[in-house]
C-alpha positions in Angstrom: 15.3 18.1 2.7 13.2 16.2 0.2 9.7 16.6 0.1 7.7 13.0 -0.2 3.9 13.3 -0.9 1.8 9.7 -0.2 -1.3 9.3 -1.5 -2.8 8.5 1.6 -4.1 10.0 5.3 -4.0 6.2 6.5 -1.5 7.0 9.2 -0.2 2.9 8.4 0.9 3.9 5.1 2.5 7.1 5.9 4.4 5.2 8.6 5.2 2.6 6.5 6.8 4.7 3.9 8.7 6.5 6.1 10.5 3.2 7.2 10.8 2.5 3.7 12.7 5.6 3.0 14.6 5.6 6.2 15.5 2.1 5.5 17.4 3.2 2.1 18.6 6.4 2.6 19.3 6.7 6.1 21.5 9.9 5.4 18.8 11.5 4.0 16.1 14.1 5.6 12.5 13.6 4.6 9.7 15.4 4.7 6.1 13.3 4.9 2.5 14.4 3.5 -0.1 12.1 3.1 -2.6 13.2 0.9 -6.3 12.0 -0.5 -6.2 11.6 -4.3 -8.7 8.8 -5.7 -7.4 5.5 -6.9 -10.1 5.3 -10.1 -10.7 1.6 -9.3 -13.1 0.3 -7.2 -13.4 0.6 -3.4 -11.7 -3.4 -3.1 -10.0 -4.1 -6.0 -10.3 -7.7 -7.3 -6.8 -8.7 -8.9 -3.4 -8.2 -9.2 -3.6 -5.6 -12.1 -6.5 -3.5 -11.0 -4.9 -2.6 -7.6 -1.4 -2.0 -9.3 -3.5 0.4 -11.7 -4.9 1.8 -8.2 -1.6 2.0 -7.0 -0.5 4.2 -10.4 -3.6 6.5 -10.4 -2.6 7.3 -6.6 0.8 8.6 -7.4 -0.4 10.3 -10.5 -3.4 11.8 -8.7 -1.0 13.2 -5.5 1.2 14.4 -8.1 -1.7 17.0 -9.0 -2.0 18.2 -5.4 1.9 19.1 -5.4 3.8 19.2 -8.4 7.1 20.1 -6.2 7.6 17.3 -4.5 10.7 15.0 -5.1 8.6 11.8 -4.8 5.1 10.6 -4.6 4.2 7.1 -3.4 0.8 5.1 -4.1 -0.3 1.5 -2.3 -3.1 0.7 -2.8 -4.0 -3.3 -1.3 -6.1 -5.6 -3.4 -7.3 -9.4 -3.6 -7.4 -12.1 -6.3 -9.4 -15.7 -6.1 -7.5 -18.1 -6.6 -8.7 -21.4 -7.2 -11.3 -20.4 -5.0 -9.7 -19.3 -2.3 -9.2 -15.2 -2.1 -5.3 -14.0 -1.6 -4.7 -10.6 -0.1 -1.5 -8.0 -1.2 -0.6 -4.8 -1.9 1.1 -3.0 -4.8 3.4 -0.2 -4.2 4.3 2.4 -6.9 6.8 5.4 -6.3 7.6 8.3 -8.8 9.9 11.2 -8.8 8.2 12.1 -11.8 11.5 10.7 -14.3 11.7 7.2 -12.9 9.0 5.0 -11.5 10.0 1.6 -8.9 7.1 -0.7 -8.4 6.6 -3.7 -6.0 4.6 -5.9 -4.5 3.9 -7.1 -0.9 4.3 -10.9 0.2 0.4 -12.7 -0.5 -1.5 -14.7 2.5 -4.8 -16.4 2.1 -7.8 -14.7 3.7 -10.2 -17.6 5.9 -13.4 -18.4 4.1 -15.7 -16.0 6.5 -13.6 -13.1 5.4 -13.7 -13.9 1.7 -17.1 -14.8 1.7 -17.9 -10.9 2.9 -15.4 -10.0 0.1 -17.5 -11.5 -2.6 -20.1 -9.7 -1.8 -18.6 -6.3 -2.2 -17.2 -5.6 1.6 -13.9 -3.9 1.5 -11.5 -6.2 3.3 -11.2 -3.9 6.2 -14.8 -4.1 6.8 -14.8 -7.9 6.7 -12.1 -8.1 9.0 -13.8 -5.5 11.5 -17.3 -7.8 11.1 -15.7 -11.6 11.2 -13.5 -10.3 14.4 -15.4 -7.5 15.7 -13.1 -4.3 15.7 -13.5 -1.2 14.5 -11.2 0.2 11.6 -8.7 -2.5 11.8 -7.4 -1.3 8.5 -6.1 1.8 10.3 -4.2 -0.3 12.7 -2.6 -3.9 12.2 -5.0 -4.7 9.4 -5.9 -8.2 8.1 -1.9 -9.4 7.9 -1.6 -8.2 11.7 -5.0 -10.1 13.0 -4.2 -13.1 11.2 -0.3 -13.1 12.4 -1.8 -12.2 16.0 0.8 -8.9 15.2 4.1 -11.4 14.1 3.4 -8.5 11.2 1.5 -5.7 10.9 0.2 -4.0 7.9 2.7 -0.9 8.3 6.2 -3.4 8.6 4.6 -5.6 5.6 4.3 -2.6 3.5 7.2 -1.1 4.4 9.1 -4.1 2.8 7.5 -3.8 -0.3 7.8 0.8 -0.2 12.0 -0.9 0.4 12.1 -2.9 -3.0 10.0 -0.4 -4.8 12.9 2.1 -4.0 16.0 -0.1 -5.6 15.7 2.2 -9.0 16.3 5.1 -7.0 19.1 3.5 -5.1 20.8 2.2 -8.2 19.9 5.1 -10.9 22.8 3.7 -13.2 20.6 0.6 -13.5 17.3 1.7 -14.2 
């Protein structure tokens, strides 16, 4: 059984790695540990490279709270203005500590109420939960889930991108 450390407790991202792994290697058993390492980026990072740095730190980070793992996995979801509009995503990275696979969820704009909360230093989460009044949306369907009214949620839109970040483990000969 291989051992799979994600550096996370968000039960989303543990869930959504799971599918990810099931998806490509459905002979395979897995074990599942989320852990709590830091990202060393800010709590909402701002583009495309600080939250894929996140992303990085994460599995480097969970790497230090088990060293015998087979794999550690980091996602860590960010924003970027664009033309003044904010787009929301999500890098994943995953390392078995000789290889590393990276990718990158699908992007969707966020409305103007929601960005405008952004700007002024509000995690996304927390702009979701004010502008549509929940509580800890980002533990549930998150901002891609509201905004779909659930044709996606945050674990099956992550779980796409934990699926690519996997094709150098699928095809070592490759990479």
């Amino acid at each position: 059984m291989k051992k799979i450390i994600i550096a996370s407790k968000n039960p989303v991202k543990i869930e959504a790695v799971k599918l990810g792994f099931q998806k490509m290697f459905p002979t395979e058993n897995f074990k599942f540990e989320g852990v709590a390492p830091l990202s060393g980026i800010s709590d909402q990072p701002m583009n495309t490279k600080e939250t894929l740095f996140g992303a990085k730190n994460r599995v480097q980070n969970a790497y230090k709270f088990n060293k015998a793992a087979d794999f550690w996995v980091g996602i860590e979801g960010g924003v970027e203005e664009i033309y003044n509009e904010y787009e929301a995503f999500a890098w994943v990275v995953i390392s078995d500590n000789k290889k590393e696979g990276k990718a990158r969820t699908g992007t969707f704009f966020i409305p103007e109420k929601v960005a405008a909360l952004v700007k002024t230093g509000k995690e996304l989460g927390q702009a979701d939960d004010i502008v549509f009044g929940l509580v800890d949306s980002k533990l549930d369907n998150g901002a891609v889930g509201i905004l779909t009214r659930n044709a996606t949620d945050r674990t099956k839109y992550y779980s796409e991108a934990v699926v690519l970040a996997l094709i150098p483990f699928l095809n070592p000969e490759l990479y």
